[in-house]
MARBA-3410 file (N, C-alpha, C, O; in Angstrom, 1 decimal):
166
83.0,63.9,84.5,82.8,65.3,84.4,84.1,66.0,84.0,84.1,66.9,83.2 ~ 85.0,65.6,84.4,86.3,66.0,84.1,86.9,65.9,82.5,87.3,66.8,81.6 ~ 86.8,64.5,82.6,87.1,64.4,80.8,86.1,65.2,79.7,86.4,65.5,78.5 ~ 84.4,65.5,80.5,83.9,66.5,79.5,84.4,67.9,79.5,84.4,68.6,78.5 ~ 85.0,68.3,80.7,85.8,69.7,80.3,87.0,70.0,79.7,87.4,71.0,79.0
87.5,68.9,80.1,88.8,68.9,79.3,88.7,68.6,77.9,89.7,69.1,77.3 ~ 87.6,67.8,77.0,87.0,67.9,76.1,86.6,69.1,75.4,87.1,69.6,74.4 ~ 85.8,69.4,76.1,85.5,71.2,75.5,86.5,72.2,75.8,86.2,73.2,75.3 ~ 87.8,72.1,76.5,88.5,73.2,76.5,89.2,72.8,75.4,89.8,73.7,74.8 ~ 89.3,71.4,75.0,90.5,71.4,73.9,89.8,72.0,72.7,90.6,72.6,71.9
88.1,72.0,72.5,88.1,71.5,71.3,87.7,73.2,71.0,87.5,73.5,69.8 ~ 87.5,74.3,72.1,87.6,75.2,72.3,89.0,75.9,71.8,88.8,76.9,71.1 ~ 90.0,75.6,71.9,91.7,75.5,71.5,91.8,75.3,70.4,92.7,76.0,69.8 ~ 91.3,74.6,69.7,91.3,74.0,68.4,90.7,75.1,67.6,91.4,75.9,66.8 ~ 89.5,75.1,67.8,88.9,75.8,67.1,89.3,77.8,66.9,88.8,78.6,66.1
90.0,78.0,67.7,90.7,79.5,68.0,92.2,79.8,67.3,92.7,80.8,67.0 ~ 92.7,78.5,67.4,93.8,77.9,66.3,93.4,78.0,64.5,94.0,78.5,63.6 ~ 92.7,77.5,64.5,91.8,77.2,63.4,91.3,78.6,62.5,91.4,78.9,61.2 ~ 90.9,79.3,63.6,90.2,80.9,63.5,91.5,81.4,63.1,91.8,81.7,61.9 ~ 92.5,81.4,64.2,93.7,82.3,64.0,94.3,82.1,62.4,94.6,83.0,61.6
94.3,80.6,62.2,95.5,80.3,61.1,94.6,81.3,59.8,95.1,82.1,59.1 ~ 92.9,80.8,59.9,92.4,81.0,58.6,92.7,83.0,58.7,93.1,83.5,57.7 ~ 92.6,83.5,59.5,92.8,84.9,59.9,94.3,85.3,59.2,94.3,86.3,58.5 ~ 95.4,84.6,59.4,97.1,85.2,59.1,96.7,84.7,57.3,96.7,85.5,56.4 ~ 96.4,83.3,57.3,96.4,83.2,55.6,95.6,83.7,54.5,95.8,83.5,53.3
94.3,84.4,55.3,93.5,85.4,54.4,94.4,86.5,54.3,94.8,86.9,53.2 ~ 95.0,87.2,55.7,95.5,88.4,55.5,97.2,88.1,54.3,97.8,89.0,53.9 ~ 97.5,86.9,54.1,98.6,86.9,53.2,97.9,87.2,52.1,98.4,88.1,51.5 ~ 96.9,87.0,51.7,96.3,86.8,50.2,96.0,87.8,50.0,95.6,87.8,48.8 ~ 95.9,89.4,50.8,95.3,91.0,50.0,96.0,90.9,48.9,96.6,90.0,48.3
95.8,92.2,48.6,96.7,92.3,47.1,97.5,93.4,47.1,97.3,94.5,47.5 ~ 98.3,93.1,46.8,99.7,94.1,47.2,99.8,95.7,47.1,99.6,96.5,46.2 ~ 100.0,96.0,48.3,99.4,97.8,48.3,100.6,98.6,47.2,101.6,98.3,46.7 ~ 100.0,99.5,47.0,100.6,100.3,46.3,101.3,101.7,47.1,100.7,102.3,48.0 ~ 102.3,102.1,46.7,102.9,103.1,47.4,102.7,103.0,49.2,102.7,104.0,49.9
102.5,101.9,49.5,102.6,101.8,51.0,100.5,101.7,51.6,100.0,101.4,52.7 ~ 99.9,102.1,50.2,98.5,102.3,51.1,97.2,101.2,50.4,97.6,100.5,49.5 ~ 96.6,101.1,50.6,95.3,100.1,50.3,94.9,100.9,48.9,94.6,102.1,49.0 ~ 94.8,100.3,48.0,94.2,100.9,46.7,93.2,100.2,46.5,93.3,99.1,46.0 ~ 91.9,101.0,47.2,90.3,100.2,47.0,90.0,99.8,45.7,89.5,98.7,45.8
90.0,100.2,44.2,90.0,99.6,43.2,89.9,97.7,43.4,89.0,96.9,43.3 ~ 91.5,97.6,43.6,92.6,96.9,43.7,91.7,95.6,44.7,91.7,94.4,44.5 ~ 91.2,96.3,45.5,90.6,95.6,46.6,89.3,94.8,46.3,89.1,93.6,46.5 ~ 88.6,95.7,45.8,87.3,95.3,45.1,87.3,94.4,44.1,86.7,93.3,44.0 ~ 88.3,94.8,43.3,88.7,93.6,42.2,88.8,92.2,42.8,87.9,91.3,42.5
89.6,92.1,43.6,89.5,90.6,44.6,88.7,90.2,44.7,88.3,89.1,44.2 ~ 87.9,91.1,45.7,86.1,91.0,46.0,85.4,90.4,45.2,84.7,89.4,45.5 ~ 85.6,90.9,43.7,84.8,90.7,42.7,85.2,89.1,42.4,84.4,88.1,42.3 ~ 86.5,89.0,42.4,87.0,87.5,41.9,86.8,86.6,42.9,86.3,85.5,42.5 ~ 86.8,86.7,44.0,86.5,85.4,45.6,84.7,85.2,45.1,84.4,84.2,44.6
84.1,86.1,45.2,82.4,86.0,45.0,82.3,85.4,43.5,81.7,84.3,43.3 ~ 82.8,86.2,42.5,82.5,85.3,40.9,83.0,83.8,41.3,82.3,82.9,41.2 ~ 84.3,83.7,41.9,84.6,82.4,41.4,83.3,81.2,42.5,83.4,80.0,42.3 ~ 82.7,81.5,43.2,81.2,80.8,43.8,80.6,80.6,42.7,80.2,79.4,42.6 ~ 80.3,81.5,41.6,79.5,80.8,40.6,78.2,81.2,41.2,77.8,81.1,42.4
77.7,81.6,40.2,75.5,81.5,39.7,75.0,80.4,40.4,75.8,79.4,40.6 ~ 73.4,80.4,41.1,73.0,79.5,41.4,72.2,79.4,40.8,71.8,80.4,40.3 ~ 71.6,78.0,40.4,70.8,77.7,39.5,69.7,78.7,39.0,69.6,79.6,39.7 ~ 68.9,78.7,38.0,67.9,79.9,37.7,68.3,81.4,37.8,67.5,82.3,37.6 ~ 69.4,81.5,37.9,69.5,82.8,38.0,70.8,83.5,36.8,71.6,82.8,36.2
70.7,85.0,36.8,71.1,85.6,35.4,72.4,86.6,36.4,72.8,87.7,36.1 ~ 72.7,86.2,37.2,73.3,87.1,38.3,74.0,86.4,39.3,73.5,85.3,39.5 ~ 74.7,86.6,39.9,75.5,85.8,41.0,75.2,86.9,42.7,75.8,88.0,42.8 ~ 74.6,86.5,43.5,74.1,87.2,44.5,74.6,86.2,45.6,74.1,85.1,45.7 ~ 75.7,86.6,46.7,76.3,85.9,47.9,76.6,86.3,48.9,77.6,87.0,48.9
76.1,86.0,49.9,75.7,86.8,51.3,76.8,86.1,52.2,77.3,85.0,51.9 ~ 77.0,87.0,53.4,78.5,86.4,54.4,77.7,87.4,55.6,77.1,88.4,55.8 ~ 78.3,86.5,56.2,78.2,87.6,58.4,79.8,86.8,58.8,80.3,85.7,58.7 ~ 80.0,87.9,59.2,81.5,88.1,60.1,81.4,89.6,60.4,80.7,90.3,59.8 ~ 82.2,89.9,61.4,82.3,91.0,62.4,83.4,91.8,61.4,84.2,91.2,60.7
83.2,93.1,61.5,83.6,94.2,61.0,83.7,95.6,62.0,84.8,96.1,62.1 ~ 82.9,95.9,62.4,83.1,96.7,63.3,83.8,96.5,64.7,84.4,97.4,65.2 ~ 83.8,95.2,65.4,84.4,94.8,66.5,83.8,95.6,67.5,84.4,96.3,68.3 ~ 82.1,95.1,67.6,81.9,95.6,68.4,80.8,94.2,69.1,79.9,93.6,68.5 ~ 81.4,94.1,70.4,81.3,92.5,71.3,79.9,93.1,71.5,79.9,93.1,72.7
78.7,93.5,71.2,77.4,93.5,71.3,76.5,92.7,69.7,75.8,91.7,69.4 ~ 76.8,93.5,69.3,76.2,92.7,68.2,76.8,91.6,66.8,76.1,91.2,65.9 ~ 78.1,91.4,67.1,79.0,90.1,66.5,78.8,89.7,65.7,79.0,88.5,65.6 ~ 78.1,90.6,64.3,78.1,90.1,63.0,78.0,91.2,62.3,77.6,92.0,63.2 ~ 78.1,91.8,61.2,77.4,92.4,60.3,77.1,91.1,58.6,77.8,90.1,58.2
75.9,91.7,58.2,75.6,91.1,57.0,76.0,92.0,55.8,75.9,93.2,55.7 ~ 76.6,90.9,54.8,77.2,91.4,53.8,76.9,90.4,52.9,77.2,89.2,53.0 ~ 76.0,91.3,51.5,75.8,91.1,50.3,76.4,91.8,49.7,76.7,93.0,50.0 ~ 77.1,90.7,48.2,77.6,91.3,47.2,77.3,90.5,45.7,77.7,89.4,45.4 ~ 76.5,91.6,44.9,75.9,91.3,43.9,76.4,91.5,42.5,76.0,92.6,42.2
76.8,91.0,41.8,77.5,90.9,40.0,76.3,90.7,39.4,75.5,89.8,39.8 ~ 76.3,91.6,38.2,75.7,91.4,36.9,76.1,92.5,36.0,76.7,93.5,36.2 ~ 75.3,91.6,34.8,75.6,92.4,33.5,75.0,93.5,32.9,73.8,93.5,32.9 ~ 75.7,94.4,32.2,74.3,95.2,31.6,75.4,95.8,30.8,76.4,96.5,31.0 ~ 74.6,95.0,29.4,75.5,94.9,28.1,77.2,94.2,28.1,77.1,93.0,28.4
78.1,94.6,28.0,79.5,94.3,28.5,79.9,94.8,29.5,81.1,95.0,29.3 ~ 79.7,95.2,30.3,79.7,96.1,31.6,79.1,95.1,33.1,78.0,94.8,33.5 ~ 80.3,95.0,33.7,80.0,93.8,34.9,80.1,95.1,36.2,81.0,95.7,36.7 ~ 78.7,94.9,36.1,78.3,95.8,38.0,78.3,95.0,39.0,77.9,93.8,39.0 ~ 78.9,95.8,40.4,78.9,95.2,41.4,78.5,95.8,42.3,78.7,97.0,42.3
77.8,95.2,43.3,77.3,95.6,44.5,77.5,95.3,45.7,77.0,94.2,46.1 ~ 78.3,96.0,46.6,78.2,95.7,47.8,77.6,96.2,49.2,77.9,97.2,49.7 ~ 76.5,95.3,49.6,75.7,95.8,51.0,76.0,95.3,52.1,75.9,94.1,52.4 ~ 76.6,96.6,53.2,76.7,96.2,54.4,76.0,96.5,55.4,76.0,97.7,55.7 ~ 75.1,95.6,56.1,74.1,95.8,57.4,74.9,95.9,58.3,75.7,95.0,58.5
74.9,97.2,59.2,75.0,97.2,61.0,74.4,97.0,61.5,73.3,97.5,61.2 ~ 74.4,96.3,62.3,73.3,96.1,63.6,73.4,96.5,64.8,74.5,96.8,65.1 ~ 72.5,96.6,65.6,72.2,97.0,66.9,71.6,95.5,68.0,70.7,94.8,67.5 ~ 72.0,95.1,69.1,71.3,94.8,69.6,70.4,94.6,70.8,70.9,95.2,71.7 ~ 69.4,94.0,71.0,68.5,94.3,72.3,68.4,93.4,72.9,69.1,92.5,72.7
67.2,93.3,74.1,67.0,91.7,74.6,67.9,91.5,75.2,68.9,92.2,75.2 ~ 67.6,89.7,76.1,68.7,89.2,76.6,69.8,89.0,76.0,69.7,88.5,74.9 ~ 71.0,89.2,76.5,72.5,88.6,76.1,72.4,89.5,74.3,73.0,89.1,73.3 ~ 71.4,90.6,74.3,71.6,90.8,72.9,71.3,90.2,71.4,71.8,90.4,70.3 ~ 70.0,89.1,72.1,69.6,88.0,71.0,68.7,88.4,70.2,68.2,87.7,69.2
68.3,90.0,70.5,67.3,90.3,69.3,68.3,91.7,68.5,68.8,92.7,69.0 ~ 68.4,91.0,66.9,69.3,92.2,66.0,68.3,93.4,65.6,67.1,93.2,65.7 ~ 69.0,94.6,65.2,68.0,95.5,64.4,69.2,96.0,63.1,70.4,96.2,63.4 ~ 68.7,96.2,61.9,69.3,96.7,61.4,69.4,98.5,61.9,68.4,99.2,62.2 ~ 70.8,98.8,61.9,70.6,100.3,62.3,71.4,101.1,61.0,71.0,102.2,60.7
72.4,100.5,60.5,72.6,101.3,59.5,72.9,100.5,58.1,73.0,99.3,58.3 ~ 73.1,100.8,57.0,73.3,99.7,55.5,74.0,101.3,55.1,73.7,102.5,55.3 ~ 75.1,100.5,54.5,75.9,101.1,53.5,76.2,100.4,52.3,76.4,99.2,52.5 ~ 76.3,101.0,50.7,76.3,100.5,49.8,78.0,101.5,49.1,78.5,102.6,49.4 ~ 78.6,99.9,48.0,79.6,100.2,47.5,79.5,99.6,46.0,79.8,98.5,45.7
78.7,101.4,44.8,78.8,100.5,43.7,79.6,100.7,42.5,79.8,101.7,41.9 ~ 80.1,99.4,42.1,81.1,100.1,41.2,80.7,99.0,40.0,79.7,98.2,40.1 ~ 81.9,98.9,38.5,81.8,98.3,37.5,83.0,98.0,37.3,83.8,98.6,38.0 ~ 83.3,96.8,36.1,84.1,96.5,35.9,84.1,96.5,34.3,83.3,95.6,33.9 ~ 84.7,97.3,33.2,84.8,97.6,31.8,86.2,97.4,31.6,87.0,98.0,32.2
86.5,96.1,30.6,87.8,95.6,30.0,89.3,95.7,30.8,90.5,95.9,30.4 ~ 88.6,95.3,32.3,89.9,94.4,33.6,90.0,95.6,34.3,90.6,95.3,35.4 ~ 89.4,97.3,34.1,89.5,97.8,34.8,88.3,98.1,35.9,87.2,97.7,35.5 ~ 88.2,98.5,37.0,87.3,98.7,37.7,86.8,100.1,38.4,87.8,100.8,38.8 ~ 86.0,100.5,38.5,85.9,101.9,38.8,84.9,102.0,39.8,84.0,101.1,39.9
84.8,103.1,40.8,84.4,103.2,41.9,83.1,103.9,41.5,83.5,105.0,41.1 ~ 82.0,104.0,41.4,80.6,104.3,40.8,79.9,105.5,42.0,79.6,106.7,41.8 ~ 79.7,104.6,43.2,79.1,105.3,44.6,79.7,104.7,45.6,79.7,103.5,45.4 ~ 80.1,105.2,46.5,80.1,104.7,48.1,79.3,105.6,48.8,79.0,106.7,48.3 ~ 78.8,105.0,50.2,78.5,105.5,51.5,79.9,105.7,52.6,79.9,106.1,53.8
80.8,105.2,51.9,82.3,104.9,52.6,82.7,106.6,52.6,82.5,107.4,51.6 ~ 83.1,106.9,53.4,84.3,108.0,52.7,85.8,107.5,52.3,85.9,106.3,52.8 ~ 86.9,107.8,51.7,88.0,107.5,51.4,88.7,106.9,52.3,88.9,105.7,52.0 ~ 89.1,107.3,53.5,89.2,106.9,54.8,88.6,105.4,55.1,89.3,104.4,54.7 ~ 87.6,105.2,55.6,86.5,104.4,55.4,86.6,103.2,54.7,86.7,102.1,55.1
86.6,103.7,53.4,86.3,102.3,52.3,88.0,102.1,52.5,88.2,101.2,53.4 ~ 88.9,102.5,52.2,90.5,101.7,52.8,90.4,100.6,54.0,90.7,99.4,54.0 ~ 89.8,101.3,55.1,89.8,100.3,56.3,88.9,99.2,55.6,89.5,98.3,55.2 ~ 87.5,99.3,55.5,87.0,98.2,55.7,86.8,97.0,54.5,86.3,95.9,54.5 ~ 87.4,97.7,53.5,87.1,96.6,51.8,88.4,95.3,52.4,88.1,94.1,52.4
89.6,95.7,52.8,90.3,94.7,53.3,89.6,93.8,54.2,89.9,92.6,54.0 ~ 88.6,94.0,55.4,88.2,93.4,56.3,87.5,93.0,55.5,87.6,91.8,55.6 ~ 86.5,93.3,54.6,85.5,92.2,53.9,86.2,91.5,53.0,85.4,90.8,52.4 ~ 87.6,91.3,52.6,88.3,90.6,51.9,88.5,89.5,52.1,88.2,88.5,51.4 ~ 89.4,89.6,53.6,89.6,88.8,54.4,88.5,88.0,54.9,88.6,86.8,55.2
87.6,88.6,55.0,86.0,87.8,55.5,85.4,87.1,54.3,84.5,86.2,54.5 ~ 85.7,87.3,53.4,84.7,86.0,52.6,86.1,85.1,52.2,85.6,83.9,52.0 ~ 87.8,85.1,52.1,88.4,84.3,52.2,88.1,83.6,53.5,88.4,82.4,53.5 ~ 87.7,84.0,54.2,88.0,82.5,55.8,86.4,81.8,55.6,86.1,80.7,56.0 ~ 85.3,82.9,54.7,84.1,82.0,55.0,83.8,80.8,53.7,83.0,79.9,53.7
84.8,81.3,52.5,85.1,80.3,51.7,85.9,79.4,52.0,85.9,78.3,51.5 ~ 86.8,79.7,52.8,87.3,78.5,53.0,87.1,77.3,54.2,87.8,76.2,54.2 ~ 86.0,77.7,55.3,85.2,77.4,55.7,84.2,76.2,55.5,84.1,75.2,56.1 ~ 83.3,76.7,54.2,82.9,76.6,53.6,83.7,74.8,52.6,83.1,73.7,52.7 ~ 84.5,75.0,52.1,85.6,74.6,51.5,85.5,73.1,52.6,85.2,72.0,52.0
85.8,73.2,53.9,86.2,72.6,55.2,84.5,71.6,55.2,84.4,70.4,55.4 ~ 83.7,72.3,55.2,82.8,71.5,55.2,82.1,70.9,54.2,81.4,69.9,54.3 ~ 82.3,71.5,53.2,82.5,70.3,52.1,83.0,68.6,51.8,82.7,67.4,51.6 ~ 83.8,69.4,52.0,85.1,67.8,52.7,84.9,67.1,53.8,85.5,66.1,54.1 ~ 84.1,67.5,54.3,83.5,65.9,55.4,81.9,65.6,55.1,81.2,65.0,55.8
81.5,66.5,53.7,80.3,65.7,53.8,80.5,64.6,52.5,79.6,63.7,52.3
END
């Protein structure tokens, strides 16, 4: 019984190690603020390049790629879902990003609800990128385009991790 706990606390250690490192070497990889502050453009651009470089899945005319990791930090419902969608229309590369909140109920919180979706849409015309619509305010889209940055770096590279042992 012993060596099983001591088993799970290691592998518990490990894996929080693991969390932390992919956490410090996402946050090296933003992209370098400008005048001291987050330039959401700047941000999105990344966005756009971490999701293009996944690539199209078969049959399809569009690149559509879904992630859950926590954003709000809030210890009830411990994920939000995030879609973000590229395509074309004519030379003009649109992008879409949808973020679900959730709520939740039930025991220990095992049943989700969506309670709120916010959308971030913008385009991309000859390397520049432009902000289209948010549900963000200014405020807002600063904080969290970093946090979804950072979140599809650790879930690609994740991702990446399990690749490699199959």
């Amino acid at each position: 019984m012993k060596t099983v706990l001591k088993a799970v606390l290691v592998g518990a250690v490990v894996f929080h190690l693991i969390q932390a490192s992919a956490v410090s070497m996402a946050s090296e990889l933003l992209p370098i603020k400008k005048e001291g502050k987050n330039v959401p453009e700047d941000i999105l651009k990344d966005i756009y390049k971490e999701v293009k470089e996944l690539g199209k899945r078969e049959n399809e005319t569009f690149i559509k790629r879904e992630f859950h990791f926590d954003l709000d930090e809030n210890p009830t419902n411990t994920e939000e879902h995030i879609v973000v969608l590229i395509y074309k229309v004519d030379d003009i590369e649109k992008i879409v990003i949808q973020v679900t909140y959730f709520e939740s109920e039930g025991f220990r919180g095992s049943i989700k609800y969506a309670k709120d979706i916010k959308l971030i849409s913008c385009f991309l015309e000859s390397e520049e990128l432009k902000i289209d619509k948010s549900d963000y305010d200014k405020k807002e889209i600063k904080k969290i385009l970093p946090d979804i940055l950072k979140g599809i770096i650790e879930e690609k590279r994740l991702y990446k991790l399990i690749e490699r042992k199959h």
